[in-house]
N, C-alpha and C positions, 0 to 999 in steps of 0.2 A: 504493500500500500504506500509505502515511502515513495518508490520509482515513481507511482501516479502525481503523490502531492508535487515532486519535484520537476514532472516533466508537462504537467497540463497547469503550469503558470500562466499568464498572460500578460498582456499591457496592448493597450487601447488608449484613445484620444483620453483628455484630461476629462471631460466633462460625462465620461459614464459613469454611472452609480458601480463603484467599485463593493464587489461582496465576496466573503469566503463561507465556503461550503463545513458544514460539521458532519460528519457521520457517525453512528453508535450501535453499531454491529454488538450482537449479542451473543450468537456463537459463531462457529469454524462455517455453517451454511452461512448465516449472513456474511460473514467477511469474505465468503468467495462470491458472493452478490454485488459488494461494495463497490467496484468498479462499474457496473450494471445501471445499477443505482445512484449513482452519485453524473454522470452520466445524463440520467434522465433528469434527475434535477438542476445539473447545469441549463438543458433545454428548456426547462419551464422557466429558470432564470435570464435566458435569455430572450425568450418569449415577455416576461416581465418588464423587460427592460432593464437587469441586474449583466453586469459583468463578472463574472467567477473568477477571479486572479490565483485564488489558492484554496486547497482543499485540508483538511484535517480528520484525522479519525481516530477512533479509542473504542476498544472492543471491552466491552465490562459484560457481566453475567446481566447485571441490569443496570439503567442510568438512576447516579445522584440522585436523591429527593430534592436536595438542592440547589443544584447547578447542573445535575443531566452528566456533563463529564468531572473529570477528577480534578483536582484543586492545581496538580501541575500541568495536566493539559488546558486547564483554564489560563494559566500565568501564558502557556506557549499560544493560546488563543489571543492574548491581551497583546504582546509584542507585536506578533502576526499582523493586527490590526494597525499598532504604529506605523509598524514598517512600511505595510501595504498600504496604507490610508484607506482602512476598509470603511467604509458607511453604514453595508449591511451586516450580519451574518445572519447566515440562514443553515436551519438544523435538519434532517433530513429525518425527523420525526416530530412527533408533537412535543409542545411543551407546554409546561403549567404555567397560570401565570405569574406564582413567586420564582419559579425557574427563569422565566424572562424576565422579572427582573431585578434577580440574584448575579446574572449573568450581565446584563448591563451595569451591574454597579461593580462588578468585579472587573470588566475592562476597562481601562484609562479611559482610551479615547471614548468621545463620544460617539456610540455606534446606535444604530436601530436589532435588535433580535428578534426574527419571527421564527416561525416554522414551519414547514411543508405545509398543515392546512391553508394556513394564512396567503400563503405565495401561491396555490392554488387557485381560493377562490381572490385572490387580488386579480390574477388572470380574467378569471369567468368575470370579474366585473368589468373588466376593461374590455371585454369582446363581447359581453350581451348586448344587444342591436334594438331586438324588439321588447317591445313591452311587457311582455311575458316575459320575458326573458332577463328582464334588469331586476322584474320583480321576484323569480326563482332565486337569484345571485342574493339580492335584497335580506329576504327569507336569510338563507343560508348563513348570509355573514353576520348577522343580528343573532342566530340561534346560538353558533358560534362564542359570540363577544356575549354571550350571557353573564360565563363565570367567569369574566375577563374583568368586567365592570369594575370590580373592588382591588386589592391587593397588587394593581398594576402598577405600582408606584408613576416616575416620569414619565411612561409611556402616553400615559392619559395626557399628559401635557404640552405634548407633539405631536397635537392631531393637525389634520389638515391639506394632508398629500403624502405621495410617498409611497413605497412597495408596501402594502399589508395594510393601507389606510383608506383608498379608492371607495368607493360607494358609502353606504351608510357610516359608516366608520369615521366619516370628515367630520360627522356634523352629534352624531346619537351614542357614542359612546360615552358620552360624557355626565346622561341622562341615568336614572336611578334604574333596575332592575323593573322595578314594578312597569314604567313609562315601558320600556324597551316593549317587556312581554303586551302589552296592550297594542302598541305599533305591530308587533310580529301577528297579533291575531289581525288585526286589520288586513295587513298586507295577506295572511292567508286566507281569508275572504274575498278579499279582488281578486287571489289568484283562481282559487274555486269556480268564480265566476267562467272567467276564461277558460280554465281548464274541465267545464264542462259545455264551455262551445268547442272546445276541441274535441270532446269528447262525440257530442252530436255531430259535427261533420267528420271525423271517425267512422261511424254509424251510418252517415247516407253514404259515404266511398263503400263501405262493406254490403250496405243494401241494393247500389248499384249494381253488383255482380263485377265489376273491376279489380282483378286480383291488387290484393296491397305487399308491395316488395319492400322490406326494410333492408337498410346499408347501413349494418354496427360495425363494431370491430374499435380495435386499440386507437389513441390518438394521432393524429400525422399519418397515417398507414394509407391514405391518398383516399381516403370516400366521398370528400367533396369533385376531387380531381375526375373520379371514375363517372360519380355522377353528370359532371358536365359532358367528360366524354360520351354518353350513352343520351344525353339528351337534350345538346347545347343550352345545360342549365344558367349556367353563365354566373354560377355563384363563386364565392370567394374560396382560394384554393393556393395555400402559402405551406413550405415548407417549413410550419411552426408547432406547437403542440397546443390546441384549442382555437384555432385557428378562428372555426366557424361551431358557433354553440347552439343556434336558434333551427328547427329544423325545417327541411325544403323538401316538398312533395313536388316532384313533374311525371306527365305523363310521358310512354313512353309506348311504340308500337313494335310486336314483334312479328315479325311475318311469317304469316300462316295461321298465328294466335293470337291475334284481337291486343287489346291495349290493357297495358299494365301500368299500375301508380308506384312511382320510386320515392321513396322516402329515404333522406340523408339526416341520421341524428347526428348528435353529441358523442363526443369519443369516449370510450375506455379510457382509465387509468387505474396502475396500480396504489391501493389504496388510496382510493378516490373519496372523500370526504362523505362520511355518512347525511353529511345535513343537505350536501348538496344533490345526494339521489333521492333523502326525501322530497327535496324543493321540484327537482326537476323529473317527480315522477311520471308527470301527466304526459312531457316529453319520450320519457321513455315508453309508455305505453304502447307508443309505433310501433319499438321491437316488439313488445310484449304482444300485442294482437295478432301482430303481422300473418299474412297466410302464408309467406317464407321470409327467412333472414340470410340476407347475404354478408357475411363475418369477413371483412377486408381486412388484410396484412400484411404487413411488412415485410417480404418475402427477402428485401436484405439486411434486416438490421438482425445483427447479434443475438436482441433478446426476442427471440423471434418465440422461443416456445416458453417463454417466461410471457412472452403477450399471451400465447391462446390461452396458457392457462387460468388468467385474469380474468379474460376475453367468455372466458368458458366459465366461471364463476358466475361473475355477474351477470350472461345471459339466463343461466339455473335460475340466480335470483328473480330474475325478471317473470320467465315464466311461471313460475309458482302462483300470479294472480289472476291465471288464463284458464277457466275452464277446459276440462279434455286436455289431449294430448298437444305438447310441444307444437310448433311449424317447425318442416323442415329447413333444413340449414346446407349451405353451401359455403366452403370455404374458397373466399376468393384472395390467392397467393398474389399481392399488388407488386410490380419493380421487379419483376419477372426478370426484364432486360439486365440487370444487373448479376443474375446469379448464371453459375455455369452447370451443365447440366447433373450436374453428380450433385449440386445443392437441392437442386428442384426435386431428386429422387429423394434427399435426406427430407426436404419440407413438408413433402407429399404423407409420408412417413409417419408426420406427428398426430396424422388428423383420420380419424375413423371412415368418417361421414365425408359426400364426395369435395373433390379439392377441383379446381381453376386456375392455373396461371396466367396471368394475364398481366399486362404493360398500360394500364390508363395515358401514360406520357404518348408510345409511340402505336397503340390498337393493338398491339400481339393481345391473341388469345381471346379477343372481346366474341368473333364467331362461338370456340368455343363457351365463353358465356353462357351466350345467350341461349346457345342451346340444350346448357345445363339446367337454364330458366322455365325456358317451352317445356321441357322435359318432366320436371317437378311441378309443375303448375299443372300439365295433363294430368298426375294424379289425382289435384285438388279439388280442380272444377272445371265440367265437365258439359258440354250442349245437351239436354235431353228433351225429348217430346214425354210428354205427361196426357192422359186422357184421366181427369177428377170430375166426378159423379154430381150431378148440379146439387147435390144437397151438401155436401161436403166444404160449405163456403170456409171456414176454419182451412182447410188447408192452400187452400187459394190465398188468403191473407197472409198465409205461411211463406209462400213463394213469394209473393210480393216485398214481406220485410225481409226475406236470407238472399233470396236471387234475384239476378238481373232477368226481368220477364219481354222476352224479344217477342213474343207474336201469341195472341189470345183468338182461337176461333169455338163460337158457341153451336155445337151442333144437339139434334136432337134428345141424344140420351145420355152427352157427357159437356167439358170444357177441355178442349184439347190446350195446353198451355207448353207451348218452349220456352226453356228459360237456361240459361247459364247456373247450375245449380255447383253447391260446394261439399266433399263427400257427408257433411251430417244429413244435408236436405234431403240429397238424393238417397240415404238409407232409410229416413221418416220416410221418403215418399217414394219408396219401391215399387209396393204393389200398383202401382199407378203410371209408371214409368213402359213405355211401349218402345222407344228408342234410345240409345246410349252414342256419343262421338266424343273424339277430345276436340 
């Protein structure tokens, strides 16, 4: 871990917010993560706005109650700072908040201390767009700053801007606990609101009979990139980590199989802030409904099987609040172009359920895609002709809310109805069913 500290120094213009990294590995797994990790949180630092100049780390069985590291790696933390003229440090775990600021008053200089959640959602405030979206962020970082409110010593007194301070933070932290939690029920009423019109138009895409495609997967893994490529979305598509948080549905036509709705959420990350999946549940829902999830990844980055297995966490998570079985999943291997082909055989490898290569940058493999797409989708739902008995109006109403109903003829001793059904409809309404096609 030394070689890291000493060879992923930096220096940059005068005017970046210069910061150093803390790590606190607790066993022999973590510290061979360390490099991994420390890694990804330079990128969320740099996505912040932060410049990482130097890293530090201290493997304890567990961190200080009262400083997180040990009293001489704190002295070596304090120098570090002179030397470098750090402004930030940032901890690559949570911290309490007499630990911040135990640790500010044990460095000389005057520095700021947060930690991974904090740089997190500093981020998700700086990139929520929509109003929903400021408001999720909102939520999160108030629930957050709850047990922050008291025992912060100085921190409280440098509000105003700055990494860990962006959104409600500028102005409400300085407000009593009681205030706070009354703002945060507020704010989750308007969110409510909203997130039960998304819910409703939700509901008429799935009542139309238009398959719903979701695009999850790890952060930066190219979903917004793939999206544009498959349906000149024309959304925003940077090589940063949270890039785009707000999601975007477009349509999309596949030939020979009718028009499908693509949905681009919110990325994965590893250990990703519990307040902010509950903020942005409603967001996540897309995965969670979806009639397939297509899982994008990073088919060249290092922590490639350190993503699916996040990637595959949280999607469990997710579906647990979906009635019935899972949607199928396709894993789409993103940057394809990058790897050689003995990588592709190792990538292929990690993932049960079927796999995609593909190049969003230059089109490789988007054919196959897509007709990984057609292919899963022909299981789900399906053209049939129905002949329903004129008394049976219940089931007609049936069709009406689950399926897309393409053509209704009333003849004498039935209702012949086609409709784009999805496998539940079409098992209720078997006995009824006189033609089947994908």
């Amino acid at each position: 871990m030394q070689e890291y500290e000493q060879n992923h120094q930096k220096t940059k213009a005068d005017e970046e917010i210069r910061a150093v990294l803390v790590g606190v590995p607790s066993d022999a797994d973590a510290v061979g993560l360390l490099d991994e990790s420390f890694a990804e949180l330079e990128r969320l630092c740099d996505t912040a706005g932060l410049l990482a100049v130097a890293f530090l780390s201290q493997t304890r069985e567990r961190p200080s109650a009262a400083t997180c590291i040990g009293s001489g790696k704190l002295k070596e933390l304090s120098e570090l700072c002179e030397a470098q003229e750090i402004e930030v440090v940032v901890f690559d775990t949570d911290l309490s908040p007499s630990q911040i600021k135990n640790i500010e008053d044990a460095i000389e200089r005057d520095v700021r201390v947060i930690d991974r959640t904090m740089l997190i959602l500093d981020i998700f405030a700086k990139n929520a767009v929509t109003g929903e979206g400021m408001l999720q962020v909102e939520i999160a970082q108030l629930k957050y700053n709850v047990p922050r409110l008291t025992g912060k010593g100085k921190s409280l007194s440098r509000l105003g801007g700055g990494i860990g301070t962006r959104g409600p933070g500028e102005s409400k932290l300085e407000t009593d606990r009681r205030h706070v939690r009354r703002k945060i029920a507020a704010l989750e009423g308007r969110l409510a609101e909203l997130s039960k019109s998304r819910s409703l138009r939700r509901k008429a895409r799935q009542s139309g009979g238009v398959p719903q495609v979701a695009i999850a997967g790890y952060t930066n893994a190219g979903k917004s990139t793939l999206l544009n490529f498959l349906t000149d979305a024309g959304i925003l598509a940077e090589d940063r980590l949270f890039a785009t948080l707000d999601p975007t549905t477009r349509r999309m036509k596949l030939e020979g199989a009718g028009e499908i709705l693509l949905t681009d959420t919110v990325g994965f990350i590893d250990r990703l802030p519990h307040s902010l999946v509950e903020a942005f549940a409603s967001t996540l829902d897309e995965v969670a409904y979806a009639d397939l999830v297509l899982v994008v990844l990073d088919a060249s980055s290092p922590a490639l099987d350190r993503h699916l297995s996040v990637t595959r966490e949280l999607l469990f998570d997710l579906f647990q609040k979906r009635e019935g079985e899972a949607p199928p999943i396709i894993y789409v291997y993103n940057k394809c172009d990058r790897l050689e082909k003995e990588e592709r055989a190792l990538a292929a490898g990690m993932a049960a359920e079927e796999t995609v290569f593909v190049s969003a940058k230059t089109g490789e493999g988007i054919e196959d895609l897509t007709r990984a797409v057609k292919g899963a989708l022909s299981e789900l739902r399906r053209r049939v002709r129905l002949r329903v008995p004129h008394s049976k109006e219940d089931e007609w109403n049936f069709l009406y809310r689950k399926a897309n109903v393409e053509n209704v003829e009333y003849k004498e001793d039935c209702v012949e109805i086609v409709a784009v059904a999805d496998r539940e409809s079409r098992g209720r309404l078997s006995q009824y069913i006189v033609e089947e096609s994908l």
